[in-house]
C-alpha positions in Angstrom: -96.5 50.4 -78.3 -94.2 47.5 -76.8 -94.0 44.2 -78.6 -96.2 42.6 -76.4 -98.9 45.2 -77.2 -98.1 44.8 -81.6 -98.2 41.0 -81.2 -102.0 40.9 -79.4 -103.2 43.4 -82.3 -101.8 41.4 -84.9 -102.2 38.4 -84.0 -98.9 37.0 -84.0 -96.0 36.0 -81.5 -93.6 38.3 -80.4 -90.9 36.0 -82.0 -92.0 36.0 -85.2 -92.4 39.7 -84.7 -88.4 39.6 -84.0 -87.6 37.2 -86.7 -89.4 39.5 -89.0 -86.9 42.2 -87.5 -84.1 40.1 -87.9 -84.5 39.5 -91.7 -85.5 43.0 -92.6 -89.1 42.7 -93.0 -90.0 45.1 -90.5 -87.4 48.0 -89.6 -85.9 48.2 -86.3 -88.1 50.2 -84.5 -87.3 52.9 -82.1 -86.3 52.1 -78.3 -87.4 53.7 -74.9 -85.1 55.1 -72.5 -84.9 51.1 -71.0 -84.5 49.4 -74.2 -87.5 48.5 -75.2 -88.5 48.2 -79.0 -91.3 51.0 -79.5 -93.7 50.4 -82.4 -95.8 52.8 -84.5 -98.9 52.5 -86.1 -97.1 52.0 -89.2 -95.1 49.2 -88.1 -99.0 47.5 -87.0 -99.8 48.2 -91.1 -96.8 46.5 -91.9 -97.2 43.1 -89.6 -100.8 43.1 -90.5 -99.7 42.9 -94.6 -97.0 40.5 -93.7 -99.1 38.4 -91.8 -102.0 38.8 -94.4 -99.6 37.6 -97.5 -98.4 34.7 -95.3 -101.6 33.6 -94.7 -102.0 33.8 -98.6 -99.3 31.4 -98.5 -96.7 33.8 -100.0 -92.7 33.6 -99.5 -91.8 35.6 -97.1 -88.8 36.7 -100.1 -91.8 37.5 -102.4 -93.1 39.7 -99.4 -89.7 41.7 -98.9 -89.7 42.4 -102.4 -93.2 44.1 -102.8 -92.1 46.1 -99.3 -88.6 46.8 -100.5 -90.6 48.4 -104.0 -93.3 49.6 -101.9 -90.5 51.1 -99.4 -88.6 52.9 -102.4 -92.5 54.6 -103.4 -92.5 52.5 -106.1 -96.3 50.3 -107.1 -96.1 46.3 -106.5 -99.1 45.9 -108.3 -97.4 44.2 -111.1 -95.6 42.3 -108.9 -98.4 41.2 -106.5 -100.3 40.2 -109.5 -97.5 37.9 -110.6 -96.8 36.2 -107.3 -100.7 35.5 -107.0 -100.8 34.0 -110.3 -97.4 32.2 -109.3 -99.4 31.2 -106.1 -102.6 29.9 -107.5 -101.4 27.4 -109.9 -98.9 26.2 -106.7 -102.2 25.7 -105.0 -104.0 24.1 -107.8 -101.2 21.7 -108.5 -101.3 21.1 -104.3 -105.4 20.2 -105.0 -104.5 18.0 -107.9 -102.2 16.0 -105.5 -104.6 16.0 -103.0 -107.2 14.4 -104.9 -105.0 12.4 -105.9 -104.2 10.9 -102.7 -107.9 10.9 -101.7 -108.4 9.1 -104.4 -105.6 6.4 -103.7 -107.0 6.1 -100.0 -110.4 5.2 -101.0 -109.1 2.9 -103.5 -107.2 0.9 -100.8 -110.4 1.3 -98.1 -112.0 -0.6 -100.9 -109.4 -3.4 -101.2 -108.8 -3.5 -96.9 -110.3 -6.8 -95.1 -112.1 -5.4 -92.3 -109.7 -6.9 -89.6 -106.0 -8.2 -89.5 -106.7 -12.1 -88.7 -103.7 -13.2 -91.3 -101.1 -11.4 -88.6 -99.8 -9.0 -90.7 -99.9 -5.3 -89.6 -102.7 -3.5 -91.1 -102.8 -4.1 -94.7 -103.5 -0.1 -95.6 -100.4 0.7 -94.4 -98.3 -2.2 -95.4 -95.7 -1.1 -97.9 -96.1 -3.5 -100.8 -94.6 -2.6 -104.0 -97.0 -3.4 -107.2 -95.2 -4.5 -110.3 -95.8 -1.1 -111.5 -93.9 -0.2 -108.0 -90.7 -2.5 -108.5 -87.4 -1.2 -109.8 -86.7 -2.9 -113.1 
């Protein structure tokens, strides 16, 4: 299958597929008599995980190393257990953060006059340092 055909059944642009190339997550594949890369259905198994753990919002360095241990017939379950653990507390400090900043925008909704009349620009997004704010 050309490149064209592995990006449409994974779901992914053929430059990402090259980049992937390019940095060793997917092997070179194979060429035709004109040059053209020639996939396998292996290399679709191995876009598809790729694409799978990026959507999981993995590093593409913490995929290369469960393929490189997968690659050498070794098990990256240990490994794939870590990164998730690694990932989800990532994720739950990103929510905390979140919420945070929800919480600050409803704070200032609360605080905003409902039109601009004293000719300042829009007082929600005025930077105003509080005393707690100020450099001492």
């Amino acid at each position: 299958m050309l490149i064209g055909e592995l990006a449409d059944t994974v779901g992914v642009n053929p430059k990402t597929i090259r980049y992937y190339e390019s940095i060793g997550l997917l092997p070179e594949p194979a060429r035709t008599s004109a040059g053209y890369r020639n996939y396998e259905v292996r290399d679709v198994e191995r876009l598809a995980f790729v694409r799978r753990a990026t959507k999981l919002n993995l590093q593409l360095d913490e995929i290369a190393e469960i393929l490189a241990l997968r690659d050498r017939g070794e098990r990256p379950c240990d490994l794939v257990l870590d990164v998730a653990r690694g990932r989800i507390h990532d994720l739950d400090a990103q929510i905390d953060e979140m919420h945070r900043a929800r919480d600050e925008l409803k704070r200032l909704l609360t605080q905003a006059p409902s039109t601009d009349g004293d000719g300042h620009f829009c007082q929600l997004i005025e930077h105003r340092l509080s005393d707690a704010d100020r450099p001492s």
